[in-house]
N, C-alpha and C positions, 0 to 999 in steps of 0.2 A: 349305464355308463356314468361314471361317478367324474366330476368337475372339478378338479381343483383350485379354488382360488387362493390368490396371494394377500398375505394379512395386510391390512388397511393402512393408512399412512395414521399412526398415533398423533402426529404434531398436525394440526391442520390451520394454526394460528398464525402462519408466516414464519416462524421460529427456524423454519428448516431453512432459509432462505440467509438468516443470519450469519453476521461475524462473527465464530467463537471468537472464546475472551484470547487464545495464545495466536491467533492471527490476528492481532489487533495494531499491533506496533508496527506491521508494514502498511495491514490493505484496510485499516479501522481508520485513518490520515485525512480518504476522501473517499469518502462511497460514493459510487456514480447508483444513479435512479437503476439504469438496467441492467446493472453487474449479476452475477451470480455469486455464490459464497464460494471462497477457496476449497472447503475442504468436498465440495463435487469433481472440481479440475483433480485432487488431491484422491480418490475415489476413481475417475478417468485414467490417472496413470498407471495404479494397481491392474485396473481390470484390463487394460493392454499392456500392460507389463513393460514399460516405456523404462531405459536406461540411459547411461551414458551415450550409447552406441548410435540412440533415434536422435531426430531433429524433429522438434514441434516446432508446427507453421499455425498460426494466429493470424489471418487476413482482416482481422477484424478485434483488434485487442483490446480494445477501448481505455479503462485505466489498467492495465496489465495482471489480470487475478491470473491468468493460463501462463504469460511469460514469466510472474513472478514463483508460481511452485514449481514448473522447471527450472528454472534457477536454485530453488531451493533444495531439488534431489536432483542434481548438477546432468538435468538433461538443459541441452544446446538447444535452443529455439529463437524463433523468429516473428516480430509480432509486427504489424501497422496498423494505423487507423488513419481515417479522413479529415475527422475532426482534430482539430489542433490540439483543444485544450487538454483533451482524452490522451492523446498522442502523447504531450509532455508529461503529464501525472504518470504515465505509464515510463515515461523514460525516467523520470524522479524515483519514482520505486524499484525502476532496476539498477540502479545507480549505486552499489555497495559500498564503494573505494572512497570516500570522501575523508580529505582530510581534517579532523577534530580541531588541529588550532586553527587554519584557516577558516572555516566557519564559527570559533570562539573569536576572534580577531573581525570576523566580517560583524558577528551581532556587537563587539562592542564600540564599531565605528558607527553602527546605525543607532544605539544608542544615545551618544554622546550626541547625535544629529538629532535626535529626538529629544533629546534635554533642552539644547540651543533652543529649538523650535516653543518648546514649552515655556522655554523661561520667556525670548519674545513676545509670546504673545500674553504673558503672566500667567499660566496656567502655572500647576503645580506640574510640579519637576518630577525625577525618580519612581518613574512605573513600575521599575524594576530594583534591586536593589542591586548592588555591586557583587553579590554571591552568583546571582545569574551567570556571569561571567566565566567564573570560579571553574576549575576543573571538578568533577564528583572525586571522592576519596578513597 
């Protein structure tokens, strides 16, 4: 009787456990220590064949890698955690709808508050420069 075995994990340097580079701009922000990589959750939905139609439950979502690829192949799901700070990072990443000049409007009142502060205590001024601001073109 002949045994077939299954070819050997090629990457054995942690690399499988990585951010690729085109997940980076959501779940590349804050990596938590026990996260796993998106594209496993991303590999999970394939191999159950998860649609519009399912609901993913996350009892345990920490910073959101499970709630954020449903989101991304617009399966409904549902995520919590215990910990707080997990809790919010995961609600920050799922959070699409944000408005662009209220948050250009919020950073340039923080920094005109950080200039004041600057110039008080004599430090140099302008960490940023006024493009910061700036819409991209």
């Amino acid at each position: 009787m002949q045994v077939e075995t299954s070819k050997p994990i090629q990457n054995r340097n942690g690399a499988i456990n990585s951010v690729q580079k085109d997940d980076l701009p959501i779940h590349g922000w804050y990596r938590f220590v026990l996260s796993f990589p998106p594209h496993l959750v991303r590999q999970y939905i394939t191999a159950f064949d998860l649609g519009s139609e399912d609901l993913v439950l996350d009892p345990f979502c920490g910073t959101g890698t499970t709630i954020v690829e449903a989101k991304k192949n617009s399966i409904p799901s549902i995520g919590c955690d215990a910990h707080p700070l997990v809790a919010l990072v995961s609600r920050v990443k799922t959070n699409w709808f944000l408005d662009a000049a209220k948050l250009r409007s919020a950073l340039k009142r923080i920094l005109r508050g950080a200039d004041r502060l600057a110039t008080k205590h004599s430090l140099y001024s302008r960490f940023f420069t006024a493009s910061t601001c700036q819409p991209k073109a």
